[in-house]
C-alpha positions in Angstrom: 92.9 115.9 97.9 89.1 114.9 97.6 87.2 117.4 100.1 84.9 114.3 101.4 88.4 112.3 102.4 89.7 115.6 104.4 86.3 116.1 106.1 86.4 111.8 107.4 90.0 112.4 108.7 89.1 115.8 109.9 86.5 114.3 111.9 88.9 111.2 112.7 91.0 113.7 114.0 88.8 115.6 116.1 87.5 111.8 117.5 91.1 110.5 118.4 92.3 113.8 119.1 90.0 116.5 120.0 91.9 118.9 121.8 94.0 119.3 118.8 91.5 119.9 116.4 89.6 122.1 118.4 92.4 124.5 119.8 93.5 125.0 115.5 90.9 127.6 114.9 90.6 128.7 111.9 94.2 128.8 111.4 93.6 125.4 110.1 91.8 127.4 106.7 94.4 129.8 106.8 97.0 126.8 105.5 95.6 125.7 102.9 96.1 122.8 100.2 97.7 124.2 97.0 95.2 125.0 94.1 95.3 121.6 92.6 93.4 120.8 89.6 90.2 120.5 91.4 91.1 124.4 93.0 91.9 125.8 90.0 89.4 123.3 87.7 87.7 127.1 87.0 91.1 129.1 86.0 92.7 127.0 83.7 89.9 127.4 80.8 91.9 131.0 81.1 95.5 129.2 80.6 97.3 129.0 77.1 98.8 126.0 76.3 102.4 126.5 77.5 100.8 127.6 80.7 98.5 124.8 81.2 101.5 122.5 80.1 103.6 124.2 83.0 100.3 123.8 85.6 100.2 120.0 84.6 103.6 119.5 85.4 103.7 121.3 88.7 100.4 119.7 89.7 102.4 116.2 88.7 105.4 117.0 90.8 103.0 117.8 93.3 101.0 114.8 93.2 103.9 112.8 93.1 105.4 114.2 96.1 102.5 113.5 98.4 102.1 110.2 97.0 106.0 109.6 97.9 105.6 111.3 101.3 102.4 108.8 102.0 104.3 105.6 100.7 107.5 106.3 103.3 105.1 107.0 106.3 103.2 103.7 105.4 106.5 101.7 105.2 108.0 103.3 108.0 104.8 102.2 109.9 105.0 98.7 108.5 108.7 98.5 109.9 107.4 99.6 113.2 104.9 97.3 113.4 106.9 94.5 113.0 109.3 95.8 115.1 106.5 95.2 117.8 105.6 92.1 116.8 109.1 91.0 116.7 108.5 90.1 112.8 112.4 89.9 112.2 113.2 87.6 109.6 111.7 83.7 109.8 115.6 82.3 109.7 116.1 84.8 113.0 112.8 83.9 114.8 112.4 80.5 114.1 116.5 79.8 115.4 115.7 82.1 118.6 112.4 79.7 119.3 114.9 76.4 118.0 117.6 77.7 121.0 115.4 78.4 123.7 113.8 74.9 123.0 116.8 73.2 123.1 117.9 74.8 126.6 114.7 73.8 127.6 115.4 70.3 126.2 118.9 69.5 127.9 117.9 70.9 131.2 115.5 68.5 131.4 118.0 66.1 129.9 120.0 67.0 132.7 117.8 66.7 136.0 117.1 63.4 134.7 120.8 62.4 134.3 120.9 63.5 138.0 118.3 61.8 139.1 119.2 58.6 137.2 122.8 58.7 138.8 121.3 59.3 142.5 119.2 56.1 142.3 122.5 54.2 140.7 124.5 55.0 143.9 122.0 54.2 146.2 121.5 51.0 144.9 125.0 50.3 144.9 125.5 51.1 148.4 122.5 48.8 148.9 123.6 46.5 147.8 127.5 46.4 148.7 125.6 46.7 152.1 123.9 43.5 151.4 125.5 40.1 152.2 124.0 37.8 150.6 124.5 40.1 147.7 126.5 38.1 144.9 129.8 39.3 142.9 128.0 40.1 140.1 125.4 41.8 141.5 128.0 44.3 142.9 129.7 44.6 139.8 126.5 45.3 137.3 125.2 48.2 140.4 128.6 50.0 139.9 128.5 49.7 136.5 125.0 51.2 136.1 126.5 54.4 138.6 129.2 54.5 136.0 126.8 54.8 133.2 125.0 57.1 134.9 127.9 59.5 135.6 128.8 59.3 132.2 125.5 60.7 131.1 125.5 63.3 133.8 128.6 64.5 131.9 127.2 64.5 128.3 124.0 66.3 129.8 126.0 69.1 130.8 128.0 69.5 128.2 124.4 69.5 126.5 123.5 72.5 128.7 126.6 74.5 127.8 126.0 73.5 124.4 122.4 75.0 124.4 123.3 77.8 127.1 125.8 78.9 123.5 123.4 78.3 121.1 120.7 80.1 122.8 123.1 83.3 123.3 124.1 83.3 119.6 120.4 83.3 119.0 119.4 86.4 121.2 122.9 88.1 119.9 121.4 87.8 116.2 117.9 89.1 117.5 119.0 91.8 119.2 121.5 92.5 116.2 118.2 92.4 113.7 116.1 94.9 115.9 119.3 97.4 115.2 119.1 96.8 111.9 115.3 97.1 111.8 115.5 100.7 114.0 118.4 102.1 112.1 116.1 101.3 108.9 113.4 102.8 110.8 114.9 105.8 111.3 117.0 106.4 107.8 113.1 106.4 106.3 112.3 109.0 109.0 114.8 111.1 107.5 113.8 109.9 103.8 110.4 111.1 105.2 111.5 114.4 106.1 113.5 114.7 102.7 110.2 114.0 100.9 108.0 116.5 102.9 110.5 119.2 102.2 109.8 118.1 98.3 106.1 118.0 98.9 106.6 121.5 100.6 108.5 123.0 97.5 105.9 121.3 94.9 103.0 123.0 97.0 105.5 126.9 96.7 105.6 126.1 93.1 102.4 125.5 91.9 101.4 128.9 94.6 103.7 130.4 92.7 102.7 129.7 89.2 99.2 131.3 90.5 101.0 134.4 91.8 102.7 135.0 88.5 99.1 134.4 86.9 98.5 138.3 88.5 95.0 139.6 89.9 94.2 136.8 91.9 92.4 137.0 95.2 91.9 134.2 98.0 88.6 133.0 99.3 87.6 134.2 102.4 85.7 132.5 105.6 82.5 134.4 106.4 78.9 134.7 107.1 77.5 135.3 103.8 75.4 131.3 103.4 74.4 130.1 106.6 73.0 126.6 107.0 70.0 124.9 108.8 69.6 120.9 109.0 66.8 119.4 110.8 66.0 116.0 110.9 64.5 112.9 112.2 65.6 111.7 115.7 65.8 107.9 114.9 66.8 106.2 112.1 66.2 102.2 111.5 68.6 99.8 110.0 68.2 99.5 106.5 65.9 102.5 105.9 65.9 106.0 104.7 64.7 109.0 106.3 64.4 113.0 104.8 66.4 115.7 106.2 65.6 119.2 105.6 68.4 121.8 104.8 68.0 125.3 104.1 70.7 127.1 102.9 70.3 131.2 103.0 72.2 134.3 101.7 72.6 136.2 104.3 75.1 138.9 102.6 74.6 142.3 100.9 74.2 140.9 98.1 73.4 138.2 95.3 75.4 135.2 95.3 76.1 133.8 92.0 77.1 130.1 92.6 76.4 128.6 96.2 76.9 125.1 96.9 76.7 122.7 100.0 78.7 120.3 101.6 77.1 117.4 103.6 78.8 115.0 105.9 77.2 112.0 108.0 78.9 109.6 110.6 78.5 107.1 112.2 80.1 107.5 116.0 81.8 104.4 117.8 81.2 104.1 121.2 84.5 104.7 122.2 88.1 106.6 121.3 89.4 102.9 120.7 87.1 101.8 118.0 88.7 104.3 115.5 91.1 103.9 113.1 92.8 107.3 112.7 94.6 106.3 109.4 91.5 105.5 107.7 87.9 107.0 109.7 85.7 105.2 107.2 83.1 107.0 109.8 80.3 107.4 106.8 80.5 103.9 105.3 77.2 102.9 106.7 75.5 105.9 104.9 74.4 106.9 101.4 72.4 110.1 100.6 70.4 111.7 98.0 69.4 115.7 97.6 66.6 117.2 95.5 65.6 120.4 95.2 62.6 122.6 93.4 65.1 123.7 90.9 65.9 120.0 90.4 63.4 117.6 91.5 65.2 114.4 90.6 66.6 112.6 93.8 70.6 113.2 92.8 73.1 110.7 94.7 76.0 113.0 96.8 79.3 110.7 95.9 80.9 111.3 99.7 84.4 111.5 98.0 84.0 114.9 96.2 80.2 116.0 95.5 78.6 119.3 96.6 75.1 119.9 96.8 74.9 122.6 93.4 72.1 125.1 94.7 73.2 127.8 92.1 72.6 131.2 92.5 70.7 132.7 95.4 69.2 136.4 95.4 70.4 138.3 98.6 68.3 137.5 101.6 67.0 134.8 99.9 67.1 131.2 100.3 67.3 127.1 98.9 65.6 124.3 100.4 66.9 121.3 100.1 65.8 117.7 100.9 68.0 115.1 102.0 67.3 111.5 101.9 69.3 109.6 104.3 69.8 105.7 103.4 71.3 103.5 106.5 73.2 100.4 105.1 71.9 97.1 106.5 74.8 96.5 107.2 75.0 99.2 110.3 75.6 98.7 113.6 72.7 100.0 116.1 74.4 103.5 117.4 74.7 107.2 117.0 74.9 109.2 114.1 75.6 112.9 113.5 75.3 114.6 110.3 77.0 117.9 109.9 76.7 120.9 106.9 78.1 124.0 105.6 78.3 126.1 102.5 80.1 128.2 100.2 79.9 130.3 97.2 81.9 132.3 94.1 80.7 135.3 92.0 81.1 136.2 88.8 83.4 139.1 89.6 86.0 136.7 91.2 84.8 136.6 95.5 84.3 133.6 97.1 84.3 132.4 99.9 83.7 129.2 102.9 81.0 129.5 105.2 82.4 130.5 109.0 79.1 128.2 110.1 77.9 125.0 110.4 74.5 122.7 111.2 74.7 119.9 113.1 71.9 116.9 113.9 71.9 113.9 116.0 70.0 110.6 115.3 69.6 107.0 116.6 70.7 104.4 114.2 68.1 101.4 115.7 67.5 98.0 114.7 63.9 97.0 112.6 61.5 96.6 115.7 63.1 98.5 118.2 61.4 100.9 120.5 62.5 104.2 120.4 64.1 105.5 123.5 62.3 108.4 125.8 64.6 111.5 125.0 66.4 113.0 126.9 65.9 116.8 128.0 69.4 118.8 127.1 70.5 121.5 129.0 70.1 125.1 126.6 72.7 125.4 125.2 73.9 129.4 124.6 73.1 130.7 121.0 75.2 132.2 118.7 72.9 133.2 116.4 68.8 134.3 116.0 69.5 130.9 113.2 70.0 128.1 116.1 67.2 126.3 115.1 64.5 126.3 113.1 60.9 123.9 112.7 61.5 120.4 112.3 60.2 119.2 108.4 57.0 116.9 108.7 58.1 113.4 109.8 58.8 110.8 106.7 58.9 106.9 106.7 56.8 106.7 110.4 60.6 108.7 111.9 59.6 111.2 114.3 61.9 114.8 113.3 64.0 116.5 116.3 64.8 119.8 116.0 68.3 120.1 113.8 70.9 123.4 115.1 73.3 125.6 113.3 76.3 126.7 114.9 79.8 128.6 114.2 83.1 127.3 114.6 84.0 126.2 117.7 87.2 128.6 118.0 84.8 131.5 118.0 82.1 130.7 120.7 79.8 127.7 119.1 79.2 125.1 121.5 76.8 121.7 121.4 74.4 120.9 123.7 74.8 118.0 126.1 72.7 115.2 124.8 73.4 112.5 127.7 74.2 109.8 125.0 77.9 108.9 125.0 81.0 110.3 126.1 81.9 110.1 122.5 79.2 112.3 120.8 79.7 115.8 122.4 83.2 116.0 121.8 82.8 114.7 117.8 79.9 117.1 117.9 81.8 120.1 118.3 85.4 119.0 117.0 84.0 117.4 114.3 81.2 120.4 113.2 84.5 122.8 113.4 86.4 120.0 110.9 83.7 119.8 108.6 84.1 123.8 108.0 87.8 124.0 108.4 88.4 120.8 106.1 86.0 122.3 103.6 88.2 125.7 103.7 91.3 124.1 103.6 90.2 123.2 100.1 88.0 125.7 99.2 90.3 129.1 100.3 92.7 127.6 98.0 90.7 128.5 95.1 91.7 131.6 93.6 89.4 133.5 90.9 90.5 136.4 88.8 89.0 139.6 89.6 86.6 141.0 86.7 86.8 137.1 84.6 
């Protein structure tokens, strides 16, 4: 799975459903995907050609699987949805509308039969009171009760008629709902048939690893810690620079360190998210450039890393980030959220147990910027919690960015008094951004010594 699709539903997740996401831990990195060929992109230059055959094959089953396990929970959730919406075949619908029309249609046949046949017996007894009423006279007043009687009696059976049709109607309706649920829930056991296939595909391609020998998971640790800093508005349609500096703060030199970015763009409330698909960075596109390479390089959400290379223990990479906000955006809040890992030569590696985290205004072109708001200090997990704001670009004034830990082990966001959304995507979302990036990244395994 693409790392920049598990970080949007991460943070989807942590939007819709933050208590979840934020009691996980980093459990959630202790699960992680198996090592697909993006994982294991490194090992299998190692791999003979059987072997890489047999890793092509499992990775196959394996896509397969998920893809099969995604198609029944889509069509499962298609069936439920029209199970809702009473979407039960047109020939079922449109009789069920047909019947309770035509009930509709002879009742009011019917009170007008009943009315006609009142005023035809009151005439008549008007009339058979009236002397100078003639014989014919009489005759044509009974006759029209007569008539009218007679189409009191065709009006009812009319009713009964409708009253039948009307019940064979519901009786099919209520029969297709059955046969929609019991669909519904023979694909919830074809679901649970395909997970258990997914679940296999994932122990065989672990397994093919294991056999492999000499292979040693990634860990989650301190070793690159991340600082972001940033401007505090952003305006429709522009770009702004963030600063990110990414440090080693092991024992000793890293050999391949590389950063993940993620920005969003937060609705204003729980509602306006789609949990299947977050889309929450659609409005934004960025660029990164460093000294080692100066050229402004786009970061493709889906899969890119920011490639800092190797840093030097106690050293450090700066890194500027250029923002761009799609005309397109609606006026809001964004938050834009880091963290790092690395590999070495002699086979460690290992996810970043940290994160940074800054806030901005998305404005419209004119707009005044808002007074800010003070925060309440927030405690500090670390002597890294902030550092100097870069010098404003593009007339944007910079606020100071943060770095933080998971929230399972003590991090917490200040309060900013925006919305009720932002906290809680803040800190659930910071903690998806480093668990979604493990859950891909601890499921790389390197030899030992390649």
């Amino acid at each position: 799975m693409k790392i920049r699709r598990i970080l949007a539903t991460a943070v989807a997740a942590a939007v819709t459903t933050p208590v979840v996401l934020l009691s996980a831990g980093p459990a959630f990195a202790d699960t992680p995907k198996p090592a697909t060929s993006k994982g294991a992109a490194a090992q299998q230059d190692d791999l003979d050609g059987p072997d890489f055959e047999e890793l092509e094959r499992l990775e196959a089953a394996y896509a397969a699987a998920e893809q099969k396990v995604e198609d029944l929970t889509e069509q499962r959730e298609r069936l439920k949805n029209d199970l809702r919406a009473g979407n039960l075949g047109k020939e079922v619908v449109d009789e069920l509308a047909a019947a309770e029309q035509a009930v509709a249609d002879a009742a009011e046949r019917k009170t007008a039969a009943d009315t006609a046949l009142t005023v035809a017996k009151d005439a008549l007894t008007a009339i058979e009171a009236d002397p100078a009423a003639t014989p014919e006279q009489k005759t044509a007043a009974a006759e029209a009760v007569t008539t009218a009687e007679t189409e009191v009696e065709e009006a009812a059976g009319a009713v009964t008629d409708a009253d039948e049709r009307l019940d064979k109607a519901k009786t099919a309706w209520d029969d297709a709902r059955v046969a929609l649920s019991t669909k519904i829930g023979l694909l919830a056991e074809d679901i649970k048939a395909a997970e258990q296939e997914l679940a296999d595909a994932e122990a065989a391609v672990d397994a093919f690893w294991e056999d492999k020998g000499d292979f040693e998971e990634c860990v989650e640790d301190g070793a690159v810690r991340s600082t972001l800093t940033g401007p505090k508005t952003i305006t429709i349609g522009s770009s702004a620079n963030f600063s990110l500096t990414v440090k080693n703060t092991s024992d000793r030199d890293l050999d391949s360190v590389r950063s993940y970015l993620f920005a969003a763009q937060l609705p204003e409330s729980w509602e306006d998210i789609d949990e299947e698909h977050p889309d929450l960075d659609r409005y934004f596109d960025i660029d990164w450039k460093t000294a080692a390479n100066p050229k402004w390089t786009e970061l493709d959400f889906q899969d890119d890393a920011i490639e800092l290379g190797a840093i030097g223990k106690g050293g450090k990479v700066d890194v500027t980030l250029r923002l761009t906000v799609d005309e397109d955006a609606p006026a809001g809040e964004g938050i834009a959220f880091t963290t790092g890992e690395y590999e070495n030569e002699d086979g460690s590696c290992g996810i970043s147990e940290q994160y940074a985290e800054v806030e901005f205004d998305i404005v419209e072109p004119g707009a005044e910027p808002e007074p800010e708001e003070t925060a309440s200090p927030s405690p500090s997990p670390s002597p890294s919690t902030s550092a100097p704001a870069p010098a404003a670009t593009s007339g944007h004034t910079p606020q100071g960015g943060s770095s933080h830990i998971p929230v399972a082990t003590g991090g917490e966001l200040a309060a900013t008094g925006s919305s009720d959304v932002l906290p809680q995507v803040a800190a659930a979302a910071g903690a998806a951004l480093v668990l979604g990036a493990g859950a891909v990244f601890v499921a790389r395994r390197r030899k030992v010594n390649a």
